[in-house]
C-alpha positions in Angstrom: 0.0 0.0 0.0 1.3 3.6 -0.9 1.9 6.1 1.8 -0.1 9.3 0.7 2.0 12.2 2.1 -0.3 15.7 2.1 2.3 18.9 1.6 0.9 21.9 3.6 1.2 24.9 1.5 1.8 28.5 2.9 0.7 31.7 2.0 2.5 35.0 1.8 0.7 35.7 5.0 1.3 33.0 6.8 4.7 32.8 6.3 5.4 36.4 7.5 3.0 35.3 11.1 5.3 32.4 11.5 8.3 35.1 11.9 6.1 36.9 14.3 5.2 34.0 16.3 9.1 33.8 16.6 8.8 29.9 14.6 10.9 31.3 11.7 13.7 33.5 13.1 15.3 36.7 11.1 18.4 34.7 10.6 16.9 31.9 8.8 17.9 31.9 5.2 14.6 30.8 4.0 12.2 32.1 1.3 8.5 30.9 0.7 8.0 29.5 -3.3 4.9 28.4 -4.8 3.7 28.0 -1.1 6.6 26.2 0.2 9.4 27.8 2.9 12.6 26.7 1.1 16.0 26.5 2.7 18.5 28.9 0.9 22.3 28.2 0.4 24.4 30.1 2.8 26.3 33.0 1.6 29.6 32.9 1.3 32.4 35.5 1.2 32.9 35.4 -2.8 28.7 35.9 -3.2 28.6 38.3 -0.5 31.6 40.0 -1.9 30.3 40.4 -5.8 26.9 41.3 -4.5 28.6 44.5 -2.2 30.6 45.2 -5.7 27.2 45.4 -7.7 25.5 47.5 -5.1 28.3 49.7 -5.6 28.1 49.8 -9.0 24.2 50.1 -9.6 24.5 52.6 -6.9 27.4 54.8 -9.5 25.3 54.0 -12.3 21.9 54.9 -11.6 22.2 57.5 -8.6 19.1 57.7 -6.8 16.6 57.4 -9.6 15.8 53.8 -8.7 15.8 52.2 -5.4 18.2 49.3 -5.0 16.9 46.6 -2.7 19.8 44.2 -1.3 18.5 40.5 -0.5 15.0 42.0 0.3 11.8 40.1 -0.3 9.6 40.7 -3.3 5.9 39.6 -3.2 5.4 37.6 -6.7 1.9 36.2 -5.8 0.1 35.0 -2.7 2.2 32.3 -2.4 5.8 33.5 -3.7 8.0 35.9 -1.9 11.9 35.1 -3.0 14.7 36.6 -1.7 16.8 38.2 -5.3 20.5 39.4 -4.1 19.5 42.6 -6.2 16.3 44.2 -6.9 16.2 47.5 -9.0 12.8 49.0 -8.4 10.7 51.8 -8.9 11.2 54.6 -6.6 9.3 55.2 -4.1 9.0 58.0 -1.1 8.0 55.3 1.4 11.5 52.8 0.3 8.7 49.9 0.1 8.3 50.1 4.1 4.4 49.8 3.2 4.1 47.2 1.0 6.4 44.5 -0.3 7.3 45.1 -3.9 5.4 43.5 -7.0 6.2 42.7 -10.0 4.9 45.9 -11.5 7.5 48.0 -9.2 10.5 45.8 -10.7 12.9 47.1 -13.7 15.2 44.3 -12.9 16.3 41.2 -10.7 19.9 40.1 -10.0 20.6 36.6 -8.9 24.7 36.0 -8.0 25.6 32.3 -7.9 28.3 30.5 -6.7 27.0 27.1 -5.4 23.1 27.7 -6.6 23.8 28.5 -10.1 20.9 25.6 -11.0 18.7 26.8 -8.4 19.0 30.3 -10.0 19.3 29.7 -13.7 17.1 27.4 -14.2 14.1 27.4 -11.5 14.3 31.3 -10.3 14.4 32.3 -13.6 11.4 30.6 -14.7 9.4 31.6 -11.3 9.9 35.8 -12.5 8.9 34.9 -15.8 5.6 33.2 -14.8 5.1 36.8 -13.0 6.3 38.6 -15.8 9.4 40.0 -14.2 10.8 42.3 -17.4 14.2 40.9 -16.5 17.0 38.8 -14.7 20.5 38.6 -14.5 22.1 35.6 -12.9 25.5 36.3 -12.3 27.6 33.1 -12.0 30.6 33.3 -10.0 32.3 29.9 -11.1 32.0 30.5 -14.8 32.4 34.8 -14.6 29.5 35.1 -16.8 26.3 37.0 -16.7 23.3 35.5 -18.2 20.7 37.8 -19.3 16.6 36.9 -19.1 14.2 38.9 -20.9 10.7 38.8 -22.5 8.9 36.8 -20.1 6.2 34.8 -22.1 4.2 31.8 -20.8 6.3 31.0 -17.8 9.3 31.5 -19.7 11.8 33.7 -21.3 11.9 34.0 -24.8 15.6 35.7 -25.0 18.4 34.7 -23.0 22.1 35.9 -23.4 25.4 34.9 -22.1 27.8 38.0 -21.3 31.3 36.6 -21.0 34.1 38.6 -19.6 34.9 41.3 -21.9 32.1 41.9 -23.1 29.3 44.8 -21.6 25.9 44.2 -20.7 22.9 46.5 -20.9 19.6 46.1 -19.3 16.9 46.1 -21.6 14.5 47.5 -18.6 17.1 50.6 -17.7 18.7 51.5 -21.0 20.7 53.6 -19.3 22.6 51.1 -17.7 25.1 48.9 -18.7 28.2 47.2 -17.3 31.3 45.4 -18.0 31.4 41.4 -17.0 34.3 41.9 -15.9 33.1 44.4 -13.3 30.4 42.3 -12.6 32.2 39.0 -11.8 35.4 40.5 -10.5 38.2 38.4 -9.8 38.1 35.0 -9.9 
């Protein structure tokens, strides 16, 4: 006879009363996707590095006509609420202390990867396009490439492009930005 196991699922709000209740702490690297509280891989000092270098840099490049959101939660649906490294979003006079951002107050999503360069290429990348997230970069570490998402269409992205080191990338979302891999990446 087969065991039947029943997942429970979680919604945004549930998730955010099990902080509150103190069951999921402030430390735990944990996100909630498609109603499930996922473990995250901890940070280390070559991720942590790269995404302080790309604050720096988005920070030089676009001023303060965006507001740049480090390892933050964005609200994707009831039931999604990742974690991105970087989030470029519209600004806002209240720095999203009301509200959680949406996909409509997103110009573009950075991912840096060093051991979750599958987690983030392929699954995260396909969660933002089912919300229609106008683009992703996933910057992986081991290979010091960028990989560029956009035109989200039925769950997926119809154009995807791999920046290599010496090349420059510009965002499709924020026209007025682009960057050199080798920037991006850093030493490897």
């Amino acid at each position: 006879m087969a065991v039947v196991l029943e997942r429970r699922l979680w919604t945004a709000d549930e998730f955010h009363r099990l902080g509150e209740l103190g069951i999921l702490g402030e430390d735990d690297r944990v996100e909630l996707i498609h109603g499930e509280i996922v473990t995250m891989s901890p940070i280390g000092d070559r991720q942590s590095g790269a995404v302080n270098r790309l604050n720096e840099l988005l920070r030089d490049h676009l001023g303060k006509t965006v507001t740049i959101a480090v390892q933050n939660p964005i609200r994707l649906e009831n039931a999604s609420e990742p974690l991105p490294d970087i989030s470029i979003l519209k600004r806002r006079a209240d720095f999203y202390s009301k509200k959680t951002p949406r996909p409509k107050d997103i110009f573009l999503l950075i991912e840096v990867a060093d051991s979750s360069i599958d987690y983030d290429e392929k699954f995260k990348s396909n969660l933002y396009a089912e919300s229609n997230i106008a683009e992703v970069w996933v910057v992986n570490l081991l290979m010091g490439i960028v990989i560029q998402f956009t035109e989200p269409f039925a769950g997926k992205y119809k154009r995807v492009r791999r920046a290599h080191k010496g090349d420059s990338i510009t965002s499709h979302s924020l026209p007025n930005l682009t960057l050199r891999v080798d920037e991006i990446v850093g030493e490897n």
